[in-house]
NUZAVO-240019 format. One line per field, with one value per residue (C-alpha): x, y, z; chain. Coordinates in steps of 0.5 Angstrom, whole numbers, m for minus. Example, Ala and Ser with C-alpha at 12.3 -4.5 7.8 and 13.67 -1.06 7.14 Angstrom:
! residues 2
px <- 25  27
py <- m9  m2
pz <- 16  14
semi <- A  A
This chain:
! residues 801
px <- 0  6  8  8  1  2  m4  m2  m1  m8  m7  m7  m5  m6  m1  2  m4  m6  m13  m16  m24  m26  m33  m40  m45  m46  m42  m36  m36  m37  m31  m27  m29  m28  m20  m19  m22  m16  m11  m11  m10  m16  m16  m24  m23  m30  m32  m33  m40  m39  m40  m48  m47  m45  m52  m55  m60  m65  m70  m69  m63  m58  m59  m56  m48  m46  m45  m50  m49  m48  m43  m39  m40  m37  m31  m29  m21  m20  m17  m21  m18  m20  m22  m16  m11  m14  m8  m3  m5  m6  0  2  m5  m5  m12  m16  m24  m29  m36  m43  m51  m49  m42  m41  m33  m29  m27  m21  m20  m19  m15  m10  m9  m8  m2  1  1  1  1  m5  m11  m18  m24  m31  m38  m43  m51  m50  m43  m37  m40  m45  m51  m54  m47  m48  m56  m59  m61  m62  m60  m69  m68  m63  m66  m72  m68  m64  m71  m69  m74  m81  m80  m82  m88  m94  m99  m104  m100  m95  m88  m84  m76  m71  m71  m65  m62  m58  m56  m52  m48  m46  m43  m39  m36  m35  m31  m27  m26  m24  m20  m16  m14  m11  m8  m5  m2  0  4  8  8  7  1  m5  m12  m19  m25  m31  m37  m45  m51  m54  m50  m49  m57  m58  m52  m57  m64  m66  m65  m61  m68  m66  m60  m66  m70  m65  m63  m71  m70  m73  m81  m85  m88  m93  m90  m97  m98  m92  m87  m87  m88  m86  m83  m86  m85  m82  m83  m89  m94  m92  m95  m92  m87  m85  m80  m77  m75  m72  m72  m68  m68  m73  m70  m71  m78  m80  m77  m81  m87  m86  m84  m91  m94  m96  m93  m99  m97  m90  m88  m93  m90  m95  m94  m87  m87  m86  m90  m96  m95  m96  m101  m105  m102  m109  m109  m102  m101  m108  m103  m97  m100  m104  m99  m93  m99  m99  m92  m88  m82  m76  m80  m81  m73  m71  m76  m73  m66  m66  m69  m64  m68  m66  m70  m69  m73  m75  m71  m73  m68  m69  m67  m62  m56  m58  m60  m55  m51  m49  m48  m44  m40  m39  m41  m43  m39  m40  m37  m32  m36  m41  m48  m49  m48  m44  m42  m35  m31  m34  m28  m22  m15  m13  m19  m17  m22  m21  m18  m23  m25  m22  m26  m28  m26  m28  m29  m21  m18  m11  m11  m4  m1  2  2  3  4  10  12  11  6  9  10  5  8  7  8  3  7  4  m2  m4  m10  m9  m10  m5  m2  m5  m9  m15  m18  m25  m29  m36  m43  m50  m49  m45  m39  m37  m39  m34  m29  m31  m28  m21  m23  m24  m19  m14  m13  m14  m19  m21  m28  m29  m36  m38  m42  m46  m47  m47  m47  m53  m54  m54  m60  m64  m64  m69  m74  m69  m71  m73  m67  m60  m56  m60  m56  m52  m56  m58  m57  m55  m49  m47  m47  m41  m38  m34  m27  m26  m24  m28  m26  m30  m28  m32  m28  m31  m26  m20  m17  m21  m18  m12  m12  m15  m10  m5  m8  m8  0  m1  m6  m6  m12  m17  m25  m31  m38  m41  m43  m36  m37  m37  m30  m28  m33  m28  m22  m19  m20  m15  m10  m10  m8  m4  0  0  1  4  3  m4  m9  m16  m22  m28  m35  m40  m47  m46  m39  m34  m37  m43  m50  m52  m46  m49  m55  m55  m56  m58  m59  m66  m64  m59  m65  m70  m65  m62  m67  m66  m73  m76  m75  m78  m85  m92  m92  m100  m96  m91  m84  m81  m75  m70  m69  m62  m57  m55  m52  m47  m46  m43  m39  m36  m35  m31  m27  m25  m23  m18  m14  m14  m11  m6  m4  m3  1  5  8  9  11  6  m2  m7  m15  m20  m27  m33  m39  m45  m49  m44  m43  m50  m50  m45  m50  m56  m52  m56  m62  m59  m55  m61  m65  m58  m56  m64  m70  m72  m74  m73  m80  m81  m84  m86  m82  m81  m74  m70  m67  m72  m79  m83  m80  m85  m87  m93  m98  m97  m102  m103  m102  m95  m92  m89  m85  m80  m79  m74  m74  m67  m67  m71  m69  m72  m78  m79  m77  m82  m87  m85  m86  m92  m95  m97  m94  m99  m95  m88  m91  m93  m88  m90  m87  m82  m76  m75  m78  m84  m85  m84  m89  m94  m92  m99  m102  m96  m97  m104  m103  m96  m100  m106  m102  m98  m104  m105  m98  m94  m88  m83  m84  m85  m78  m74  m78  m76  m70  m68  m71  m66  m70  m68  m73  m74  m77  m79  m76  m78  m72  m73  m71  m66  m60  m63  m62  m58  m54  m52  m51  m45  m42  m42  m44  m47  m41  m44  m41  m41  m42  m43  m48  m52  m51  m49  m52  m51  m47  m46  m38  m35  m40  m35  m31  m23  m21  m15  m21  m24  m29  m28  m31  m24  m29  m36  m37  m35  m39  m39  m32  m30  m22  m21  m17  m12  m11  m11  m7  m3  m2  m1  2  m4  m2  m8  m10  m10  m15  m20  m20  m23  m27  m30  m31  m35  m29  m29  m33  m37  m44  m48  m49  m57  m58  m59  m55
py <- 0  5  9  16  18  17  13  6  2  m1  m9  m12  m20  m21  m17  m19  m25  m23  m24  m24  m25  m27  m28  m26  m24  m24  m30  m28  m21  m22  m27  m22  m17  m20  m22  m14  m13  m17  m13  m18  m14  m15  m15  m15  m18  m13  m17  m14  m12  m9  m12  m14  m11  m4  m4  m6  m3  m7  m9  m4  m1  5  12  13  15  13  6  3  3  m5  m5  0  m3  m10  m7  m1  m2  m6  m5  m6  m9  m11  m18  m18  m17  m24  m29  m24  m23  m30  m32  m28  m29  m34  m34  m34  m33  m36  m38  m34  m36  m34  m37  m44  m45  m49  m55  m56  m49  m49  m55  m52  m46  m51  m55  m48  m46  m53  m47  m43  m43  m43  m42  m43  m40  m43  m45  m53  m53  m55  m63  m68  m69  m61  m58  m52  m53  m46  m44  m37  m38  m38  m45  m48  m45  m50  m55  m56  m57  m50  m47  m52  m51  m44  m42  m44  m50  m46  m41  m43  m44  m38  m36  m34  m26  m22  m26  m29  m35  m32  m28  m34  m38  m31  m32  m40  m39  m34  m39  m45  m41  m38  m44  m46  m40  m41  m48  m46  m41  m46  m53  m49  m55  m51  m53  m52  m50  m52  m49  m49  m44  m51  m54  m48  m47  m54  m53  m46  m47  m54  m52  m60  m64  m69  m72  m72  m76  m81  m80  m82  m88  m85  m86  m86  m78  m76  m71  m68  m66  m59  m59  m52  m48  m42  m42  m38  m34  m30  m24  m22  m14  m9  m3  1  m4  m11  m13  m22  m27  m33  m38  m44  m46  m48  m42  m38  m40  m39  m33  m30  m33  m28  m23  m23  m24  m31  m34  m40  m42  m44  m51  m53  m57  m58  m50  m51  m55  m52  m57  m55  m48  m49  m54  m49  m43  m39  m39  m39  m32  m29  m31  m27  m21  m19  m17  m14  m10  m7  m5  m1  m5  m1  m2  m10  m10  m7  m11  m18  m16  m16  m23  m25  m27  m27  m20  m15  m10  m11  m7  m5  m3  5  3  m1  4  8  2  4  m2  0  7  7  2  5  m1  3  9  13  10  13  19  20  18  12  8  1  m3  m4  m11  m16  m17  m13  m15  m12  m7  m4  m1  m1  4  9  5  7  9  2  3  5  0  m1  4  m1  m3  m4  m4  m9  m13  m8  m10  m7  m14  m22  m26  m29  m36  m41  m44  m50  m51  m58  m63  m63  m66  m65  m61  m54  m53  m60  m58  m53  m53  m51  m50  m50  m47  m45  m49  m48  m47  m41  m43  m50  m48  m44  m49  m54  m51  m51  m58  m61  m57  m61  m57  m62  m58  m59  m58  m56  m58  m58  m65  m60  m55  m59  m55  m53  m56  m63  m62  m61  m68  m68  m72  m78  m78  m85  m87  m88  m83  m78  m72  m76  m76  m69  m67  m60  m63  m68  m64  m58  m62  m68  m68  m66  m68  m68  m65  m64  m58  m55  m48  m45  m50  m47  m55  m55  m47  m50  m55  m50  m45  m51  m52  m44  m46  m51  m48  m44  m42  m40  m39  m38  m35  m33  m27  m22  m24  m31  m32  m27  m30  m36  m32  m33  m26  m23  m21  m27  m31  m27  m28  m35  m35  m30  m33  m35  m32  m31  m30  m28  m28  m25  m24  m16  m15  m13  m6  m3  m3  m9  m12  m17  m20  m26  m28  m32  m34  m31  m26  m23  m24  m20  m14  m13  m13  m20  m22  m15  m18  m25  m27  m26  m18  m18  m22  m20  m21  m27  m31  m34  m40  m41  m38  m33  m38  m41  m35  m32  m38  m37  m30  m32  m37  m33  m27  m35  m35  m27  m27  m33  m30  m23  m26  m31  m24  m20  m27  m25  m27  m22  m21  m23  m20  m22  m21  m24  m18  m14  m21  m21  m13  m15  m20  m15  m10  m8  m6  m1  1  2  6  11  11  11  14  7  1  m5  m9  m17  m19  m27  m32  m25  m22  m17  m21  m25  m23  m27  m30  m35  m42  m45  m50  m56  m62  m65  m63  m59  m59  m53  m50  m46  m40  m36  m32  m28  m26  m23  m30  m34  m31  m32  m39  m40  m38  m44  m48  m46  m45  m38  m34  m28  m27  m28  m22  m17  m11  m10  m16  m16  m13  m14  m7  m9  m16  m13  m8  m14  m19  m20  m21  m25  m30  m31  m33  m38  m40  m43  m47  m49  m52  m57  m59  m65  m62  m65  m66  m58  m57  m61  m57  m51  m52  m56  m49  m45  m42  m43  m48  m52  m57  m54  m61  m63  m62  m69  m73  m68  m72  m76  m71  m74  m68  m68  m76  m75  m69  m73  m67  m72  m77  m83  m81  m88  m85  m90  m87  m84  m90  m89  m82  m77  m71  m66  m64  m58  m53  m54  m59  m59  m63  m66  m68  m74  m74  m69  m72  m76  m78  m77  m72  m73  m77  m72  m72  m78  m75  m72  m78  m78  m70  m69  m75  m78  m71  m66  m71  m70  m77  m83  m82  m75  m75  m81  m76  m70  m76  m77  m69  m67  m63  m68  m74  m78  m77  m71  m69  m71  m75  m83  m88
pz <- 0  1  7  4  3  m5  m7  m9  m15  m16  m16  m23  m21  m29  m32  m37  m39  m47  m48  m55  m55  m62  m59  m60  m55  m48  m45  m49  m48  m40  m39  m43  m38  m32  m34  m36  m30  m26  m30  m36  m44  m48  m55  m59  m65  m69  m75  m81  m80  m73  m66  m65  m58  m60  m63  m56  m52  m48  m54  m58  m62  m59  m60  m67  m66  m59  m57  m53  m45  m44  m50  m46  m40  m41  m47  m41  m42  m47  m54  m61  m67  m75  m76  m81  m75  m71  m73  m73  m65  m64  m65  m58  m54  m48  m49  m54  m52  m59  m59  m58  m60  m66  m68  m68  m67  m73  m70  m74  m73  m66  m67  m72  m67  m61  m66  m67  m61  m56  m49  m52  m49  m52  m48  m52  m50  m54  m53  m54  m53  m59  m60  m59  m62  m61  m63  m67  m66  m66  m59  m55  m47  m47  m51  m46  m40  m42  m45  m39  m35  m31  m34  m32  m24  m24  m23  m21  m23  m25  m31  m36  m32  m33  m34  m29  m33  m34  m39  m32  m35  m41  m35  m31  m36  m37  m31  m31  m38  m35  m27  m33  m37  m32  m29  m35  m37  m30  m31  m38  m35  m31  m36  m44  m44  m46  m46  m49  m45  m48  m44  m46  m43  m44  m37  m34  m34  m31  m25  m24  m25  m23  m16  m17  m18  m21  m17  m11  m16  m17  m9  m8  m13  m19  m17  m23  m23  m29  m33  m33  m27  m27  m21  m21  m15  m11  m5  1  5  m1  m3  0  m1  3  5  0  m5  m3  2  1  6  6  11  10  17  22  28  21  21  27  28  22  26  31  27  24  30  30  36  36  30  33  35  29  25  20  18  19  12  5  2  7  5  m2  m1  3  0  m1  7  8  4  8  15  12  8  13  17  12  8  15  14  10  7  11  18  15  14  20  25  21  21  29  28  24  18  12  9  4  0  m6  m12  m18  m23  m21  m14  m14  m14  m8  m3  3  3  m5  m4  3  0  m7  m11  m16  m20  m27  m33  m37  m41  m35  m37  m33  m28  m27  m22  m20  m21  m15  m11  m8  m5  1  1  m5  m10  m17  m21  m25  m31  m38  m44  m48  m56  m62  m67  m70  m66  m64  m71  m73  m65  m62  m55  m50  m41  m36  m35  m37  m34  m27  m27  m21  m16  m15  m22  m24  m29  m36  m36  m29  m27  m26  m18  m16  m10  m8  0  0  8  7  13  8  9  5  m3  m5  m1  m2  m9  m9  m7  m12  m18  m13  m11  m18  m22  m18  m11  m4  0  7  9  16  20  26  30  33  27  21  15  13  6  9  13  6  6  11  5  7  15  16  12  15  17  12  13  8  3  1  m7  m5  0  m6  m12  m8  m4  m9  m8  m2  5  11  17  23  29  34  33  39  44  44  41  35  34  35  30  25  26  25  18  17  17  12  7  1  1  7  5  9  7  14  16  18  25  25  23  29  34  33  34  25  22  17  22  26  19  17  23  23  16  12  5  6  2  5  1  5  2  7  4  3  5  11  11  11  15  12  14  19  16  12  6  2  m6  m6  m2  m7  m12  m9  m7  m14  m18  m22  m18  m21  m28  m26  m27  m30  m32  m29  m23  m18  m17  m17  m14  m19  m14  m15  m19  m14  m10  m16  m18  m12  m12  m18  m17  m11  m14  m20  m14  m11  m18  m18  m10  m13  m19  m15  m9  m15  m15  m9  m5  0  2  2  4  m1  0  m5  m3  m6  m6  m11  m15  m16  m19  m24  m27  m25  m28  m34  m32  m28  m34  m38  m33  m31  m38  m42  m37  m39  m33  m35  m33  m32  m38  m37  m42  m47  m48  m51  m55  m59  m63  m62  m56  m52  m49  m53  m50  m56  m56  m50  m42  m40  m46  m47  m54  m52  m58  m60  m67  m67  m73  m79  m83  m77  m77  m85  m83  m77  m82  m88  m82  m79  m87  m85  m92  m91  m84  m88  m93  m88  m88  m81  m79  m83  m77  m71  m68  m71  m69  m62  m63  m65  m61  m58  m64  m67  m60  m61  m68  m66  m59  m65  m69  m63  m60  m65  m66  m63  m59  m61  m68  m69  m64  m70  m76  m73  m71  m78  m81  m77  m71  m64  m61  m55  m50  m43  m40  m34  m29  m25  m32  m34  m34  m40  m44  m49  m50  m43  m44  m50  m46  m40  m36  m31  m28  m24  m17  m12  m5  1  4  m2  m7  m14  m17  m23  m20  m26  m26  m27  m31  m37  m41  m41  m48  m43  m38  m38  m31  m25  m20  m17  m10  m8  m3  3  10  16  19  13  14  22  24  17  16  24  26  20  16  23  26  32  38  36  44  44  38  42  47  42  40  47  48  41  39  32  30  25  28  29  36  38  33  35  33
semi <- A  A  A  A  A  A  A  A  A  A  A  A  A  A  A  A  A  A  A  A  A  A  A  A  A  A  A  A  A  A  A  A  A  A  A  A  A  A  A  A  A  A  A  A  A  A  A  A  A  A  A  A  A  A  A  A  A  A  A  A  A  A  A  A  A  A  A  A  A  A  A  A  A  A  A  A  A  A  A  A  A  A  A  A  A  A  A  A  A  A  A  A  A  A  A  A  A  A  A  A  A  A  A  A  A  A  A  A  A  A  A  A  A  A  A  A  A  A  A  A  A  A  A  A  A  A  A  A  A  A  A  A  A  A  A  A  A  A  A  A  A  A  A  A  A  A  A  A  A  A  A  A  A  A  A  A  A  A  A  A  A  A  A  A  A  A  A  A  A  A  A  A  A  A  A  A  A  A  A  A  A  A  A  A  A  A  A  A  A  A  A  A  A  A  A  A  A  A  A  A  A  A  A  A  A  A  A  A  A  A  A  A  A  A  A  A  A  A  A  A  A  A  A  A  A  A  A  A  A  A  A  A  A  A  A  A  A  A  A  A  A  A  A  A  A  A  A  A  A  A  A  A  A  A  A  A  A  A  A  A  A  A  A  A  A  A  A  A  A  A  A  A  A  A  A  A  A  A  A  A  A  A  A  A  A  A  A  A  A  A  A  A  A  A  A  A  A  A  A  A  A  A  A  A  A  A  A  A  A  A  A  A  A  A  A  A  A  A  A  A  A  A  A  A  A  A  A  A  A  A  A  A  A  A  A  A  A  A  A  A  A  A  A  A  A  A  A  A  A  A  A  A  A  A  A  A  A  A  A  A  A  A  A  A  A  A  A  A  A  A  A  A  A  A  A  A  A  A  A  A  A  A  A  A  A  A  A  A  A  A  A  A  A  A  A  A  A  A  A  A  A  A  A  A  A  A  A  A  A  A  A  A  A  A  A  A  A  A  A  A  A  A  A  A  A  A  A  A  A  A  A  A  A  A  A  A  A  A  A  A  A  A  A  A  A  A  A  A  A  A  A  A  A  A  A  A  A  A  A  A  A  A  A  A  A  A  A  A  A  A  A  A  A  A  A  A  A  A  A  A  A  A  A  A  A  A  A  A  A  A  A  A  A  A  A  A  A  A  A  A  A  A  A  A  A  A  A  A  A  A  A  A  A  A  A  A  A  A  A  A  A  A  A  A  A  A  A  A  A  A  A  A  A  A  A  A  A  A  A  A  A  A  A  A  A  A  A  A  A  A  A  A  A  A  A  A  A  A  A  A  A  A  A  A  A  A  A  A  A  A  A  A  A  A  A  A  A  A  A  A  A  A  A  A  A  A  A  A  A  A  A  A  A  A  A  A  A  A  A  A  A  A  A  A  A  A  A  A  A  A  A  A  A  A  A  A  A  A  A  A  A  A  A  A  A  A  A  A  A  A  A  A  A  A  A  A  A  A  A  A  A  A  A  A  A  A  A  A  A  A  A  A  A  A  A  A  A  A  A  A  A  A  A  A  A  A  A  A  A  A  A  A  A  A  A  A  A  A  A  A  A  A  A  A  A  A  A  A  A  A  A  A  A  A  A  A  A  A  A  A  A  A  A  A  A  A  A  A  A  A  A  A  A  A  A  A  A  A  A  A  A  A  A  A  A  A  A  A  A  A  A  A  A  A  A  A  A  A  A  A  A  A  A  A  A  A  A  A  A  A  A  A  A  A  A  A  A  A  A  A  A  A  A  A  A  A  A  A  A  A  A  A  A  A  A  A  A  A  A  A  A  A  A  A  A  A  A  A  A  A  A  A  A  A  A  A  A  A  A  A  A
C-alpha cells in the first residue's frame, strides 16, 4: 500500500496475461470483462460488420451514433481491432475467447491454432457446446433454459412456467468461461500445455436452474412421476406485498421459520410442524398467503426489514431497476461509479484485494481503434508456483482449508477442488453444514443427513473434517491447518469467523503467504454488513427478481442462480488472489461478496434506467432478444414450445414451418421492431397453431429450418438429456451412503479431461483422523479424547444411533 501518502499502485495480478476475445455475444464478451478486470490485456477482434452489442440497447437499438451502454460497460479498458488482424494477435495471446449463439467455432480450426501454439488457450462459450448431438443446433439462452428443465420449475401450476429474467444464465456462463480458462492460463504459464475449455449455457442453466431435481429424483430411486402434473412451485414466504413495495424473506431453517413467525405476530403457529413444511404451505398457499400478508401489508418495506433483521431473518427490499443504485449498502460501499464518458451507472468489479478498489475504468474503444498496434504490458505474465506437470490438473498441489457451508461457499471451493486442489471442509458435529440438512425428505433412511442433492453436488472431491471452532482445541487445530494451507475460504456473516478467533490479522500472522477469500453476504463493511443471506435474498434486492415473472403478477425469485454465482465469482477472485501473490510473495485478503456478484450480473437494467430513463419490467418468457420469443402449449398436457426468433430470417423461417406465408409477407412484421411492436398478435397467432401441433416433432422442424426452438424439459429427468448424456455433463458418483448417482461435474469441459468427479462427497467427518492424526501428526490417544469430548467425530451430535 505504501507509506507515503501517494496513492498505491491499483492491484492488477493478471498482468501480462494476453486475452483475445473473437467471440459474439454476452458470455464471451462477460469473461472477457472479468479477466480485463484483473489486469489482463483484452483485444476484441470486431467482425466486419460491427460487433452486435454495440447496437444493443434492452429490446431495441442505441441512439443512432453512440455506443450503447451494455457494449461499454462490458469492453470498458479493452482495445479493439479488425477481423483481419486476428492471427496475427493470435500468435502471442495466452487465451483466446471464441463462441456465442450465433457463431459456431470451426473444430478444425481450433485444433489447428492448438498445434501452432501447444501453450494456447481456447475458451469457448456457445449454446449447446462445441460437440455431440446438439453442437451448432440453433438456441438462445431461453432455448436452453427450457431444454435444461431449469425452465419448467418456476411458477405456479396453474400458469405457464416462467424464465429466470434478466438474461442471468447467459451471464453465469461468462463467469465460468472466465474461472476455467484462468485456471488453465495459470497451468500454461507453469507447463507451456494448453487447453481447451468447452462451456455451454445448456450445462450452466441445469447446474443454476433446477435447483438439483434431478439428483433428488435419483436419490429417491426414481419413483415413476406423471410429467402432466408440473413440479412447479413458488417458495413461500418469499417476496410478500407490503404497504408500499415489496419486501423478501427466505427461511432456509427451522429457527428461520420460527423467528418469521414472530416477526408477523404469530407465535400460536410455533411449534406447529404442519405450517413448518414447505409442502404445507404450497399446498395451502391461498390460507397460508392470507396469514402472512395480513401482516406485512400493515407495514412498510423498511420498517419489514429493520424488524426482520433484528431477528436475523434473512430479509431484503425488493428492488427495481430504478432503485438499486441507491440501496445503503451499495451507496456506503461505493458499488456503483460513472462509466467513463459519464452517462451512466455501472457496478465495480465484485472483489477486492487488501481493501482495495479498482481503478476508475477506461473508455471502452471505437471500432478498430488499435488496428496496426502490437501487444503492450509492463512486464510478463508470472509464472504459478506450485508448477503442475504437464497433463495434470491446474490447481494440483494447492491446499485449500474449506470453512463454507450451504451453497455459494462450497461451490466455490468446488471449482478449487475439481480443478485439482486438495481442499478440506470444515464442520461441525454439533453445527453441520446447513445443506446436509436438505435431505430431511430422507429422515427414515439412515444417516439421511448423508443424502442431500445440494451437499453431494458441492462437495465432491473433498476431505471432510469436523472441528468445533468454539473450543480452543479444534481453533488450535484449525490454526495449524491455516499453516498448511494456501487458501482459507469462508462464506459466513463478518462476525462468525472472528467470534472464533480466525480474522484476517490472526491468519496473516499465522501464515503470511495464506490468501484468505471471504465471501459475506453483502461484504466486510457497510449497514448490512451482518445480515445473512442467501440466493433468494441476492434475488430479491438486486432486481433479477423485478424482471421474474408474469408482467400482471408480482416479482419472483429465480430459485437458484444467485448462490453459483456468488461461488463463481469467488473462485474466480481465489485465482486473481494467486496470481497477485505469484508476484509479490505474500498472502493477501479477498473480499467477494454475493451481493456486488450479484449486481454484476443484474447489471443491465440498472445500465438501462441510468443511461436511457427506460426501466426494465419482467415481462414472462418474452425477452430482449427474440421477436417473437414465448413458451407455447402444443398437444397434450405440460408440453411446452420454447420459442426464439432472432433474426428476420428465423421469422421467415418459423412462418414456412408453420404454413402462414401471409405472415412472412406483411412488412409490418418484417423487422424486429415491428414483431415486437406486434407480439401479442404474432402470440396469439403462434399459440394457435401451436396448440394442434406434436411438440417434438414441430421443435425438430424449426430447428432443421434454422430457428432457436425447444422443449421445457422437466428437470426430475434432465440428466437423460441426450446432449448432456454425450457431453458426460453427469458423471455417476458412487457414495457409500447415498448410492450411485448422476452428479454434474465441473459447468465445463476440458479437452485433457476425462470426468471431474475423483471421489463423492465426503461423509461427515470421513477424513478427521487422517488429516488430524497422519497428516498433522496430532498423538492417536490425544485424537480419541476430541472424539470422546465432540470436539470431532462422524456423527451428528443429538442425532441417534
Amino acid at each position: 500500500m505504501g507509506d507515503t501518502g501517494s496513492p498505491a499502485r491499483p492491484i492488477a495480478p493478471l498482468r501480462g496475461i494476453r486475452v483475445l476475445d473473437t467471440s459474439d455475444g454476452l458470455p464471451g464478451a462477460y469473461c472477457a470483462k472479468l479477466l480485463g478486470d484483473a489486469g489482463a490485456d483484452v483485444v476484441r477482434v470486431e467482425p466486419v460488420d460491427g460487433d452486435p452489442l454495440r447496437r444493443w440497447r434492452w429490446g431495441a437499438d442505441a441512439p443512432s451514433g453512440e455506443d450503447g451502454a451494455l457494449y461499454r460497460y462490458l469492453r470498458h479498458g479493452h482495445r479493439c481491432v479488425p477481423s483481419g488482424d486476428l492471427d496475427r494477435w493470435r500468435r502471442e495471446a495466452h487465451l483466446v475467447v471464441v463462441g456465442g449463439p450465433t457463431t459456431s467455432p470451426d473444430p478444425e480450426r481450433l485444433a489447428a491454432w492448438r498445434r501452432d501454439d501447444p501453450a494456447l488457450v481456447i475458451a469457448a462459450a456457445t449454446v449447446y457446446g462445441l460437440d455431440g448431438p446438439w453442437a451448432g443446433r440453433p438456441g438462445t439462452e431461453f432455448t436452453a433454459q427450457a431444454e435444461s428443465g431449469g425452465l419448467s420449475i418456476r411458477g405456479g401450476p396453474e400458469r405457464p412456467p416462467i424464465q429466470a429474467g434478466g438474461r442471468i444464465v447467459d451471464w453465469v456462463t461468462g463467469a465460468y468461461a472466465a474461472v476455467g480458462a484462468l485456471a488453465a492460463v495459470r497451468r500454461a504459464l507453469g507447463t507451456g500445455e494448453g487447453e481447451l475449455v468447452d462451456v455451454s449455457v445448456h450445462d450452466i442453466a441445469n447446474l443454476t436452474c433446477t435447483v438439483f431435481n434431478d439428483l433428488f429424483q435419483s436419490l429417491a430411486g426414481r419413483p415413476p412421476f406423471d410429467p402432466a402434473l408440473p413440479s412447479r412451485q413458488f417458495e413461500t414466504p418469499s417476496i410478500e406485498p407490503t404497504s408500499d413495495g415489496y419486501v423478501g424473506f427466505n427461511t432456509n431453517t427451522r429457527d428461520q421459520f420460527d423467528a418469521f413467525l414472530v416477526l408477523i405476530e404469530r407465535p400460536d403457529l410455533l411449534g406447529d410442524d404442519e405450517w413448518a413444511s414447505l409442502a404445507t404451505r404450497v399446498a395451502r398457499r391461498v390460507e397460508w398467503n392470507e396469514i402472512v400478508r395480513a401482516w406485512t401489508t400493515q407495514h412498510t418495506t423498511a420498517e419489514i426489514v429493520d424488524a426482520a433483521a433484528l431477528l436475523r431473518i434473512p430479509v431484503a427490499p425488493v428492488s427495481d431497476p430504478t432503485q438499486v443504485a441507491s440501496l445503503d449498502q451499495a451507496v456506503e460501499r461505493g458499488v456503483f461509479g460513472p462509466d467513463p464518458t459519464g452517462t451512466f451507472l455501472m457496478p465495480r468489479r465484485p472483489w477486492r484485494i487488501d481493501g482495495q478498489d479498482p481503478p476508475p475504468p477506461r473508455p471502452a474503444p471505437l471500432a478498430g481503434e488499435h488496428a496496426g498496434g502490437d501487444w503492450t504490458t509492463d512486464e510478463p505474465a508470472a509464472p504459478t508456483r506450485p508448477r503442475p506437470r504437464p497433463a495434470e490438473l491446474p490447481l494440483v498441489g494447492l491446499k485449500v482449508l474449506d470453512l463454507t457451508a450451504w451453497w455459494a461457499g462450497p461451490s466455490s471451493t468446488a471449482l478449487l477442488a475439481g480443478l485439482g486442489a486438495d481442499v478440506v471442509h470444515v464442520e461441525s458435529t454439533r453445527r453441520l453444514d446447513g445443506m446436509r440438512l436438505t435431505g430431511g425428505a430422507f429422515a427414515a433412511l439412515p444417516q439421511w443427513w448423508e443424502r442431500s442433492a445440494f451437499f453431494l453436488q458441492a462437495n465432491a472431491n473433498k476431505r471432510d473434517l469436523t472441528l468445533d471452532l468454539d473450543d480452543e482445541r479444534g481453533r488450535a487445530l484449525a490454526l495449524r491447518l491455516v499453516e498448511w494451507a494456501d487458501v482459507v475460504v469462508d462464506n459466513f456473516t463478518p462476525r462468525v469467523l472472528e467470534s472464533f478467533g480466525l480474522d484476517w490479522d490472526v491468519v496473516h500472522a499465522t501464515n503470511p503467504a495464506a490468501v484468505l477469500v471471504r465471501m459475506p453476504a453483502f461484504g466486510l463493511s457497510g449497514p448490512w454488513r451482518d445480515r445473512p443471506g442467501f440466493a433468494q435474498t441476492m434475488e430479491q434486492v438486486t432486481g433479477l427478481a423485478w424482471v421474474t415473472g408474469h408482467p400482471d403478477d408480482q416479482p419472483r425469485i429465480q430459485r437458484g442462480p444467485c448462490d453459483p454465482n456468488g461461488g463463481v465469482h469467488a473462485a474466480f477472485a481465489t485465482l486473481v488472489a494467486l496470481a497477485h501473490r505469484d508476484r509479490t510473495g505474500e498472502g493477501c485478503l479477498v473480499e467477494a461478496p454475493m451481493f456486488e456478484a450479484a449486481l454484476n450480473v443484474a447489471a443491465e437494467p440498472v445500465l438501462e434506467w441510468s443511461a436511457y430513463g427506460h426501466v426494465v419490467e419482467r415481462d414472462g418468457n418474452r425477452g430482449p432478444e427474440g421477436s417473437p420469443q414465448n413458451l407455447y402449449a402444443c398437444a397434450g398436457t405440460e408440453r411446452w414450445l420454447a420459442l426464439a426468433v432472432v433474426t428476420d430470417d428465423q421469422w421467415q423461417a418459423l412462418t414456412a414451418v408453420m404454413g402462414r406465408d401471409d405472415l412472412a409477407a406483411d412488412p409490418a412484421l418484417a423487422t424486429s421492431a415491428g414483431r415486437r411492436a406486434a407480439h401479442d398478435r404474432i402470440d396469439a397467432e403462434v399459440a394457435s397453431w401451436a396448440a394442434g401441433v406434436d411438440r417434438d416433432a414441430a421443435v425438430e422442424a424449426l430447428v432443421a429450418a434454422g430457428v432457436p426452438a425447444g422443449r421445457s424439459v422437466d428437470p426430475r429427468a434432465s440428466s437423460d438429456h441426450p446432449q448432456y448424456v454425450h457431453r458426460g455433463t453427469f458423471e455417476h458418483s458412487e457414495h457409500p451412503v447415498a448410492g450411485t448417482h448422476p452428479v454434474m461435474g465441473l459447468p465445463f469441459r476440458y479437452a485433457g479431461v476425462e470426468r471431474w468427479i475423483r471421489t463423492p462427497a465426503p461423509l461427515l467427518g470421513q477424513h478427521s483422523r487422517e488429516i488430524l492424526v497422519d497428516q498433522l501428526g496430532l498423538d492417536p490417544h490425544t485424537f480419541e479424547e476430541l472424539e470422546a469430548d465432540g470436539v470431532t467425530g462422524t456423527w451428528p451430535q443429538g442425532m441417534p444411533r
